[in-house]
C-alpha positions as a printed Julia matrix, in Angstrom:
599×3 Matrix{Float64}:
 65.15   24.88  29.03
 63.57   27.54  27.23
 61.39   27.1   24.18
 60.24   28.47  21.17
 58.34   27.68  17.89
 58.72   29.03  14.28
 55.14   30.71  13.56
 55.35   28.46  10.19
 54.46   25.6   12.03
 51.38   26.46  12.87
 47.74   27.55  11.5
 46.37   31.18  10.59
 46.86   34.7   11.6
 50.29   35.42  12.99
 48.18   36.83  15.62
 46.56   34.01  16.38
 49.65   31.69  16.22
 51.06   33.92  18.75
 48.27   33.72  20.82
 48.22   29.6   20.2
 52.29   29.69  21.31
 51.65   31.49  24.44
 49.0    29.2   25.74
 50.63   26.49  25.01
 53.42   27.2   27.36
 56.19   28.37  25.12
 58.49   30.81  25.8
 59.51   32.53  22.76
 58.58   32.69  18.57
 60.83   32.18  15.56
 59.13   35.13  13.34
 58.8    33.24   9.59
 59.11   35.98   7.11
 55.89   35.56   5.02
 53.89   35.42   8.57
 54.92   39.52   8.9
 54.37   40.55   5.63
 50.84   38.93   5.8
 50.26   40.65   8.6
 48.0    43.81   8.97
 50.29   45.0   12.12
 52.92   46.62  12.17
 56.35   45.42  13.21
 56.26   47.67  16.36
 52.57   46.36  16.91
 53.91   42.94  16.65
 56.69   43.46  18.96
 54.21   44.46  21.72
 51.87   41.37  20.96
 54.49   39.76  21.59
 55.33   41.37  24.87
 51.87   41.57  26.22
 51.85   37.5   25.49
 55.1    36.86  27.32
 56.76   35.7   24.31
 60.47   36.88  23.12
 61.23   37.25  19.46
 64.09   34.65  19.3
 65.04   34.38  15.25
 63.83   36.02  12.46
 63.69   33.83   9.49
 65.06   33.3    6.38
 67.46   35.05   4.65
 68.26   33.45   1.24
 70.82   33.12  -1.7
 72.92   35.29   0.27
 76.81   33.86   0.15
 79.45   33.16  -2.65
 77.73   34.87  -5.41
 79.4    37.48  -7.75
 79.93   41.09  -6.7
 77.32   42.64  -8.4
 74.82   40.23  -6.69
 76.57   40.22  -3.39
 75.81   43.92  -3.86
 72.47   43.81  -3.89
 72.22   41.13  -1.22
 73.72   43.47   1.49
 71.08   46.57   0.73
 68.01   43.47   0.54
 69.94   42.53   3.96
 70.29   46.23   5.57
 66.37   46.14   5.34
 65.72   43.11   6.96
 68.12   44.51   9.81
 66.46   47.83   9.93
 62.88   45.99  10.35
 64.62   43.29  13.06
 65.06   46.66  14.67
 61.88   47.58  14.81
 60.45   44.19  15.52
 63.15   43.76  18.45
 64.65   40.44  16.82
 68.68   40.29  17.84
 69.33   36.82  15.49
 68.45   36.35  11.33
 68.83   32.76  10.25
 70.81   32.63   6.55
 69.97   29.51   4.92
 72.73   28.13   2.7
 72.48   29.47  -0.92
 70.41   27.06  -3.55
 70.83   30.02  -6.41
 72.01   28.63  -9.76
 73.78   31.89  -9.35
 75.91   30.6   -6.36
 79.57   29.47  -6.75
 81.56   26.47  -5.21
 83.83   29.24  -3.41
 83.74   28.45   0.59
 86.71   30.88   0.65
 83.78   33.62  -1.36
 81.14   32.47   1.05
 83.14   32.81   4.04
 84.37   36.47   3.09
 80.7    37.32   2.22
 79.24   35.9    5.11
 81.74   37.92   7.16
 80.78   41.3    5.65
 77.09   40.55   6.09
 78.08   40.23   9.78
 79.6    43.2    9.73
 76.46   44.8    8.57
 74.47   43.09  10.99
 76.98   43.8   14.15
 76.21   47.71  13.43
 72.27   46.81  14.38
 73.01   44.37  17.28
 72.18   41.61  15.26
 74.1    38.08  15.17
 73.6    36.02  11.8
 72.98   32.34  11.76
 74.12   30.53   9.27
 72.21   27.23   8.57
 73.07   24.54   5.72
 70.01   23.17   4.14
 70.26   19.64   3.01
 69.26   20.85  -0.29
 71.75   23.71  -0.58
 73.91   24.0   -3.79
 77.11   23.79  -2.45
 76.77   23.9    1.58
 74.54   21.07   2.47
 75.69   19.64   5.98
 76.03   21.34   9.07
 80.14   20.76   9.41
 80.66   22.43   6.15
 78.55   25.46   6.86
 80.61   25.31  10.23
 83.85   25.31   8.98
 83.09   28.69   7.09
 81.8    30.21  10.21
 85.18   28.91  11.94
 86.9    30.34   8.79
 85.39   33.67   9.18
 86.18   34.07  12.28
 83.09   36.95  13.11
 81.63   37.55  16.24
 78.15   38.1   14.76
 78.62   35.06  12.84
 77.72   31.59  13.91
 75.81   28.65  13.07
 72.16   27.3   13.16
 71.78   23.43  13.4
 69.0    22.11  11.91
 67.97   18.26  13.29
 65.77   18.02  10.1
 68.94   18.84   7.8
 71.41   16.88   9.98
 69.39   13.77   9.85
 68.08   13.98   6.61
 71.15   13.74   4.94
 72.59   10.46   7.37
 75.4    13.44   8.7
 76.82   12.02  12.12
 75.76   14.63  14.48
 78.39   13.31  16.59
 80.68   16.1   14.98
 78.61   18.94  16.5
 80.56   18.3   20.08
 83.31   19.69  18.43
 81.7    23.16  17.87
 82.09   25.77  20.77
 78.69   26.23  22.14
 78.92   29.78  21.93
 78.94   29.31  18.28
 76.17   27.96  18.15
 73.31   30.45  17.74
 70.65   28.61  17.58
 68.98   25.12  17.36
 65.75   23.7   15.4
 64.53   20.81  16.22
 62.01   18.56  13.71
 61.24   15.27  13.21
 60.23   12.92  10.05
 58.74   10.18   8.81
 61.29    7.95   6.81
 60.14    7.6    3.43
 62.06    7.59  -0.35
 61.28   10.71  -1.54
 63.0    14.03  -2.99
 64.82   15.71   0.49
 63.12   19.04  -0.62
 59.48   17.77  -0.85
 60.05   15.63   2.54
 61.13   19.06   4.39
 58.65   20.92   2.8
 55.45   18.62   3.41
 56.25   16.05   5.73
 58.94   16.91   8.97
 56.63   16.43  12.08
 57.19   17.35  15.94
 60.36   14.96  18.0
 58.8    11.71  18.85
 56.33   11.53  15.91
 59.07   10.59  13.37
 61.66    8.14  12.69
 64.18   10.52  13.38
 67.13   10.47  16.48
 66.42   14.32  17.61
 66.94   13.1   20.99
 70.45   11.37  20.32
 71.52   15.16  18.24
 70.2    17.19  20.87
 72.28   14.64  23.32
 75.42   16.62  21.43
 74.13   20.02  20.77
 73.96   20.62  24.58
 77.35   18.78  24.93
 78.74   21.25  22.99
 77.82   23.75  25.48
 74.38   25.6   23.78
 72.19   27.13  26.21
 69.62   28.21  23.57
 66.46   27.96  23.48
 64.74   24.36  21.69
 63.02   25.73  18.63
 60.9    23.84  16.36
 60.42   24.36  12.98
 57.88   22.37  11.35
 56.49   22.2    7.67
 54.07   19.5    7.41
 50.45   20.07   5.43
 48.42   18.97   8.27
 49.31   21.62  10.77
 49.17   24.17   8.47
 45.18   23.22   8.37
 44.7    22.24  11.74
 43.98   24.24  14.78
 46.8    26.06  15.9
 45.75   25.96  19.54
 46.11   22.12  19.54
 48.61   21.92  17.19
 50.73   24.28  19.73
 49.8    22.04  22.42
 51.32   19.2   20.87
 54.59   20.58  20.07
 55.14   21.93  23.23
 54.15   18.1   24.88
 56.77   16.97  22.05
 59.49   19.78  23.56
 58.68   18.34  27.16
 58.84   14.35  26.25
 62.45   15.42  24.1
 63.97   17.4   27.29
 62.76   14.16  29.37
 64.49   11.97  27.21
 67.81   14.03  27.38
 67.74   14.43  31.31
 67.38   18.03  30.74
 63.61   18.42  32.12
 62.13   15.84  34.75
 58.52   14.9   34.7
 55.81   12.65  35.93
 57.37    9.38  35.54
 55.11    7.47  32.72
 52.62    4.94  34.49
 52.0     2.25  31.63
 48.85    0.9   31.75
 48.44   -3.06  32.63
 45.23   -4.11  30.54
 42.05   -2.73  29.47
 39.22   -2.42  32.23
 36.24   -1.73  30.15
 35.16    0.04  26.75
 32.2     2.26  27.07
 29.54    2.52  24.4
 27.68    5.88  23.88
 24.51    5.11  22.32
 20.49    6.74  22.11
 19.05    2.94  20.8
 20.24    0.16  23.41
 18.57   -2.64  21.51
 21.03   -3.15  18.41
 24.29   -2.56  20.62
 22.36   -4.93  22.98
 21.49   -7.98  20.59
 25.15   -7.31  19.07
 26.46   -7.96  22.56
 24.08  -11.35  23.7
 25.28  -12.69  20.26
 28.85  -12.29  21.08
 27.77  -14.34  24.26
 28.13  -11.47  26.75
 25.76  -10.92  29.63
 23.99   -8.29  31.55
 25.67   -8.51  34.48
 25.48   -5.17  36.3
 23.82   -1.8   36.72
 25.28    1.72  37.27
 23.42    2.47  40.99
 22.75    6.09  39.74
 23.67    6.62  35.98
 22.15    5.03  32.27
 25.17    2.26  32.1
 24.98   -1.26  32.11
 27.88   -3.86  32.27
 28.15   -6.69  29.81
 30.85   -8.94  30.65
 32.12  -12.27  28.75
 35.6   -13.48  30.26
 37.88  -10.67  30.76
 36.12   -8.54  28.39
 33.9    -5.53  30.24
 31.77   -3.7   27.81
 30.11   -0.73  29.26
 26.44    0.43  27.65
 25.78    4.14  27.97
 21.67    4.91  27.1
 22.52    9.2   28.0
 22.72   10.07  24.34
 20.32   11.86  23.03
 20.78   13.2   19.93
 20.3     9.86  17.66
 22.25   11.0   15.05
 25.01   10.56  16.76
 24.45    6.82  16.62
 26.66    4.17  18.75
 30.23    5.52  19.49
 32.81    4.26  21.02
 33.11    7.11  24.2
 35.52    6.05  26.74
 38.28    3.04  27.8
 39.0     2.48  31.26
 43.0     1.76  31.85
 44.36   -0.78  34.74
 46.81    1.1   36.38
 48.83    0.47  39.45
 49.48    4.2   40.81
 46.33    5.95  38.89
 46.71    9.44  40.75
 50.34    9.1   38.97
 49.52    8.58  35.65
 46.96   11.45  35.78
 50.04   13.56  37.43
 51.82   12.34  34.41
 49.13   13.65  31.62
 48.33   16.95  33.56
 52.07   17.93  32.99
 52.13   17.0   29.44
 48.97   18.87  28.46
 46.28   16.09  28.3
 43.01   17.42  29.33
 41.9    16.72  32.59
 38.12   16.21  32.22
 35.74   17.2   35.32
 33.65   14.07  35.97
 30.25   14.36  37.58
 29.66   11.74  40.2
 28.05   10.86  43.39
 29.64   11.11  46.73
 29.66    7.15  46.59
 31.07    7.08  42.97
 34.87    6.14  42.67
 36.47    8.65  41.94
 38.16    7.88  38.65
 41.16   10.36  36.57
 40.04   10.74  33.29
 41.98   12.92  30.33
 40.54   13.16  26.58
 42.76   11.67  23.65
 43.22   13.8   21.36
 40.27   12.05  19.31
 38.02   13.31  22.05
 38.0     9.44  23.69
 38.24    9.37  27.2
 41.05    7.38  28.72
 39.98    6.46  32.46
 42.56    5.53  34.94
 41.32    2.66  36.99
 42.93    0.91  39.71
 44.15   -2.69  40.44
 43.08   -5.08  43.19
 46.01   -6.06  45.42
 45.05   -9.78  44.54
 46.11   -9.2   40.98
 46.0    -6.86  38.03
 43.84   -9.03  36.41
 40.73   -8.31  38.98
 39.99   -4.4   38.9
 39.18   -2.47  42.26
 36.75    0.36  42.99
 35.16    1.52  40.01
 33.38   -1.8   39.91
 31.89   -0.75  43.3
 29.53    1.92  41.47
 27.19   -1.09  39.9
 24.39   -2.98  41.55
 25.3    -6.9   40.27
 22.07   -8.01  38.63
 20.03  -11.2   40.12
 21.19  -14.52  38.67
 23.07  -12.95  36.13
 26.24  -14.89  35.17
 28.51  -13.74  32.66
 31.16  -16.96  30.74
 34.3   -16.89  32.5
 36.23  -18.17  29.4
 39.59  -16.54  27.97
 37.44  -13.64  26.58
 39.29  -10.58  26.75
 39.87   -7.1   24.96
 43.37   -8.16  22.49
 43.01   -4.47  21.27
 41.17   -1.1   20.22
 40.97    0.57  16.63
 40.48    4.1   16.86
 40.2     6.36  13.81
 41.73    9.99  14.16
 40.47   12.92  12.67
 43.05   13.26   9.79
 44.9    16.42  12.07
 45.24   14.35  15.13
 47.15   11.37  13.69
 51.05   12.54  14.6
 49.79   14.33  17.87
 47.81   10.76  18.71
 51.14    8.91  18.56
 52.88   10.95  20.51
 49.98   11.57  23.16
 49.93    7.72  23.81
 53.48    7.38  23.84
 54.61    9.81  26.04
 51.01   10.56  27.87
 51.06    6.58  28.69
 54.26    5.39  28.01
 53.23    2.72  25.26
 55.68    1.35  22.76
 54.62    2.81  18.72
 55.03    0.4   16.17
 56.35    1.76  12.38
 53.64    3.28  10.6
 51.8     1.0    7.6
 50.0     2.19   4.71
 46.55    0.36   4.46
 44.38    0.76   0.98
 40.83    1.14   0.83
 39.14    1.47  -1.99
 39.27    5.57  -2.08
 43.03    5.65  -1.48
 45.27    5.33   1.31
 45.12    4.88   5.38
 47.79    5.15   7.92
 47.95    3.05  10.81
 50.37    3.14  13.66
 49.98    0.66  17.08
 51.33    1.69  20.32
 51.48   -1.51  22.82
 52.44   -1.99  26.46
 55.24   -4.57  26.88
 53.06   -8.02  26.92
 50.66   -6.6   24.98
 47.97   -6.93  27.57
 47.13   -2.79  26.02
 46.86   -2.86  21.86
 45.49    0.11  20.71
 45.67    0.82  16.68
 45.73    4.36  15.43
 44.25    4.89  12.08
 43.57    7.83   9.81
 42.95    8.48   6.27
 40.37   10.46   3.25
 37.79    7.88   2.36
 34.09    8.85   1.45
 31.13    9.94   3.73
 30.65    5.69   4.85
 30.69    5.62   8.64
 32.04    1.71   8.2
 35.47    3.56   7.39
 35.12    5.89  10.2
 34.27    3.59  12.9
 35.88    2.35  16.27
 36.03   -0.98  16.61
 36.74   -3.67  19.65
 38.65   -6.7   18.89
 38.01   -9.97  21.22
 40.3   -12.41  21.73
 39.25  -15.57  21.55
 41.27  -19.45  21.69
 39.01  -20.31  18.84
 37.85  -18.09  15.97
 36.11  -20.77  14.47
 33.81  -21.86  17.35
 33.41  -18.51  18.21
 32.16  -17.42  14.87
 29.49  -20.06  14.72
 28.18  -19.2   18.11
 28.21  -15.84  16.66
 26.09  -16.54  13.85
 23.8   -19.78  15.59
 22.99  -16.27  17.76
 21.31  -14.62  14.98
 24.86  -12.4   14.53
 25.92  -11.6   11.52
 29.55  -11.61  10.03
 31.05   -9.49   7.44
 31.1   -11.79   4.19
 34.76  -11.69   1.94
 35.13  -12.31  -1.76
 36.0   -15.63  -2.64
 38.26  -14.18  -4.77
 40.25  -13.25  -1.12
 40.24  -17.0   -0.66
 41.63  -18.73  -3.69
 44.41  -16.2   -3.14
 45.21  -17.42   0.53
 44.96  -20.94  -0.98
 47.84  -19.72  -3.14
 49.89  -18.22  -0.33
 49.28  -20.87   2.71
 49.2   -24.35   3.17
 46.33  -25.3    5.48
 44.81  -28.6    6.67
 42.1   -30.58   4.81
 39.04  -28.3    5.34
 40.5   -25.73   6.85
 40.33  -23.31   4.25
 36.58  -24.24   3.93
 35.79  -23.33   6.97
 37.34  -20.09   6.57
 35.57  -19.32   3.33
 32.17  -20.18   5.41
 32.5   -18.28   8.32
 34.37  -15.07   6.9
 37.36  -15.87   9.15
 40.64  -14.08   7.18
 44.22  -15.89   7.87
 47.33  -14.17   8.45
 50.62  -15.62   9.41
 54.22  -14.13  10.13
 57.33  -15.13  12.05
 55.7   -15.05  15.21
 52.45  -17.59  14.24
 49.22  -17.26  12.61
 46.57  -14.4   13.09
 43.0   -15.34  12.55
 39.75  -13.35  12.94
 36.43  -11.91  11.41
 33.86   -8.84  11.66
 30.47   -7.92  12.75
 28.3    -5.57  11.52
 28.7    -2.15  11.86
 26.13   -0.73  14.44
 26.45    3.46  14.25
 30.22    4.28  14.4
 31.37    0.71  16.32
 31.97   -3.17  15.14
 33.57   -6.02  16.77
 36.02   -8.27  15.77
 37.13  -11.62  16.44
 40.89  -12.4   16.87
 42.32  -16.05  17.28
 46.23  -14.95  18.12
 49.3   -17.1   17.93
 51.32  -16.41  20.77
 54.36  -14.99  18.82
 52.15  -12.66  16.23
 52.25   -8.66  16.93
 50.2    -7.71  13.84
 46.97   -6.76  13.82
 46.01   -8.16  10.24
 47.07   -5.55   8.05
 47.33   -7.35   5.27
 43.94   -8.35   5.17
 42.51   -4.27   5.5
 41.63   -3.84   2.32
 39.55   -6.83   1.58
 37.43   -5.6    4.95
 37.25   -1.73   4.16
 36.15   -2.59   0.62
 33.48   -4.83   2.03
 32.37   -2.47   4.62
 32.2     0.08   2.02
 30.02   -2.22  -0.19
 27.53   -2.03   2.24
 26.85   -5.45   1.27
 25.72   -6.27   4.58
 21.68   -6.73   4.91
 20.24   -4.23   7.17
């Protein structure tokens, strides 16, 4: 199907929105008023941008406070309205969106709105131009879309018709099931948004927080499921007001709605992609660093071992268990410090799931390798990490094939072949890429999102979301939020599983590691909440091990040090527990952020 984005949605210049829409792959603009009176070019100039770009001028957008208003008002609606017509003309837009009225002015008259309505399409016929007519969820007296539709049925107008909103629909718990009963010719046009699902004032959620389908908590796919019932053959417009992507880029911030337009037309049968290849378990994490020896001592105190060498690159393989840790030594700038730079992905059908992210926008990265070098797909997260594509021996998907090929096992080196394994990754996002993160590894890798939680640090608020494969063999946490200039907040960090925390801890420490001390304070608290066996919490308090327990079994684990932007963590999980110990986030950010940790 066609698509198109209102220039609101996106960051800067209405020339340079344009410019990000046409990249991005979309097919046609929704003009937002205040983006062309901004504007140094002229309507005809803009027309011809838009031409030159590929892009047709689908809506202009919005016409206010129009309908069921006294005479003298309606009066001077229609000559505000036969210059937006006159300048449609010019910019070569055919359809005008007319939001339902919020003026105090405004009466509870649908048979004064409809007649009103109807003249203003009369108006608008004499230009070639059809009128929308949307209800906001907010409007005075027309606030859902069956009401606004039965004055456009009332009326009676070719020129009129309706606009359906997904944001407005949903927002106000409207069954969208109605909208089958609405001839599809009638329906002009369609915006789609999605939202988070908080208690708030509707106006302030519209205007601040609706996101791109797939990032919210909203149904657009089960709405648009009835829109094209009905018989529309529109084009899928978003229309997005959210804070974030008004500061972001608007290159990447087009990119991601138009991957969020793909994965919604894939959901609906309307579009057919790549079929998602969900990732089996976690290969390897690869360390960037310019100073081996801290990552390196971390590492041998966590009771990994050197076992291999790249044959023609900087990399070394540590391996405990399951767990593969890969050492990079190319930095070079040390400022950079220790970052967490790629994960490699088990996948069984690897050229697939790069076919997969190629046709939802994920960057394919260029890798340079030797001739002998396996030749691994690799596409950038939108946090810049690289997400390898590695494949799986036919003996299992627990023992990985061919990239393992490109090191040179070192001489009597023997890494533990306990239960050590990766039980998840904690990436932070820049504070733009959070939504377009949770969307990228849902519909770029097919992993299940969790609901969004709030975390607290001490300077304010941080939201996490997990995405998962189904037995959790892939955890990856997604977190974002303002916090000072401490790289402890801003790291990456690499949680171990382990069958026991508490051994592992002391081996940790009997190592020369060190662990993250917590308040006692954080203890008598837990001795409040949980019952635990005789010494039990003792040994907690000792080690720094923090206790969680839901439903599903307890969750057990403690920190490392933070070496440049990385830490580890230990993680003793009940079978039955999902969680990734939320509740215990503050009492380790506020810690970290001490810096209480000896250096």
């Amino acid at each position: 199907m066609r698509t198109s984005i209102a220039t609101v949605s996106l960051s800067g210049s209405l020339t340079e929105k344009l410019t990000a829409a046409a990249r991005a792959g979309f097919d046609g603009v929704e003009i937002f008023e205040n983006d062309l009176l901004a504007s140094p070019l002229t309507p005809e100039e803009i027309r011809a941008r838009c031409a030159d770009l590929g892009l047709s001028i689908d809506l202009y957008q919005p016409m206010r406070d129009i309908e069921a208003v006294p005479q003298e008002v309606f009066t001077r609606n229609l000559r505000r309205a036969r210059h937006k017509f006159e300048l449609m003309e010019r910019l070569g837009a055919d359809t005008v969106l007319v939001c339902s009225s919020v003026s105090p002015l405004a009466l509870d008259d649908d048979a004064l709105a409809t007649e009103q309505l109807a003249q203003l399409a009369d108006l608008a016929r004499e230009s070639g131009i059809r009128v929308a007519y949307e209800a906001l969820a907010w409007g005075r007296h027309v606030n859902r879309y069956d009401h606004a539709w039965r004055i456009v049925e009332a009326a009676g107008h070719p020129a009129l018709g309706t606009c359906l909103d997904s944001f407005h629909i949903l927002s106000r718990g409207s069954d969208p099931r109605g909208i089958e009963d609405i001839p599809g010719e009638k329906i002009f046009f369609l915006q789609l948004a999605d939202a988070p699902l908080p208690a708030m004032d509707v106006l302030q959620w519209s205007r601040h927080h609706r996101c791109f389908p797939g990032q919210g908590g909203f149904d657009v796919a089960g709405l648009l499921r009835h829109v094209l019932a009905a018989g529309y053959r529109g084009p899928l417009s978003l229309e997005v007001f959210n804070d974030v992507f008004r500061q972001a880029d608007a290159g990447s911030t087009a990119v991601d709605a138009h991957r969020s337009l793909l994965l919604l037309q894939e959901a609906v049968g309307a579009a057919q992609l790549p079929p998602p290849v969900v990732p089996t378990g976690v290969a390897f994490a690869e360390l960037l660093t310019p100073d081996a020896e801290p990552v390196t001592a971390l590492l041998a105190a966590l009771g990994f071992t050197r076992a291999a060498r790249h044959r023609g690159k900087p990399v070394d393989l540590w391996q405990r268990g399951e767990a593969r840790i890969l050492v990079n030594t190319a930095a070079t700038d040390r400022r950079d410090g220790t970052r967490l730079a790629a994960i490699g992905l088990a996948s069984p059908d690897p050229a697939a799931a790069a076919r997969r992210a190629e046709a939802l926008h994920a960057p394919v990265l260029p890798r340079r390798r030797a001739p002998e070098d396996a030749p691994l797909d690799a596409v950038a997260a939108p946090d810049g990490t690289e997400l390898f594509f590695v494949a799986t021996a036919d003996s299992g998907e627990s023992r990985l094939a061919d990239w393992r090929g490109d090191f040179a096992d070192l001489p009597d080196a023997r890494a533990p072949s306990d239960g050590t394994r990766i039980d998840h990754l904690a990436l932070t996002q820049p504070w733009h890429h959070f939504d377009e993160a949770t969307l990228f590894h849902r519909s770029v890798l097919g992993l299940d999102a969790q609901d969004s939680v709030d975390l607290a640090d001490p300077y304010g608020l941080r939201r996490s979301r997990a995405v998962a494969n189904q037995d959790g063999s892939v955890r990856i946490a997604l977190t974002v939020g303002a916090a000072p200039a401490d790289e402890t907040l801003h790291a990456a960090h690499l949680a171990l599983a382990t069958d026991d925390v508490v051994a592992a801890a002391r081996a940790f420490r009997a190592a020369g590691g060190r662990l993250l001390p917590v308040p006692a304070n954080y203890y008598d608290d837990l001795a409040a909440r949980f019952t635990f066996a005789e010494g039990e919490l003792e040994t907690y308090r000792e080690l720094g091990i923090l206790y969680d327990q839901d439903a599903g079994g307890a969750f057990r684990h403690c920190y490392t040090e933070t070496i440049g932007h990385v830490f580890f963590e230990l993680v003793q999980r009940d079978p039955g527990h999902q969680g990734y110990g939320a509740a215990n986030a503050p009492v380790r950010l506020a810690a970290q952020h001490t810096g209480r940790l000896p250096r």
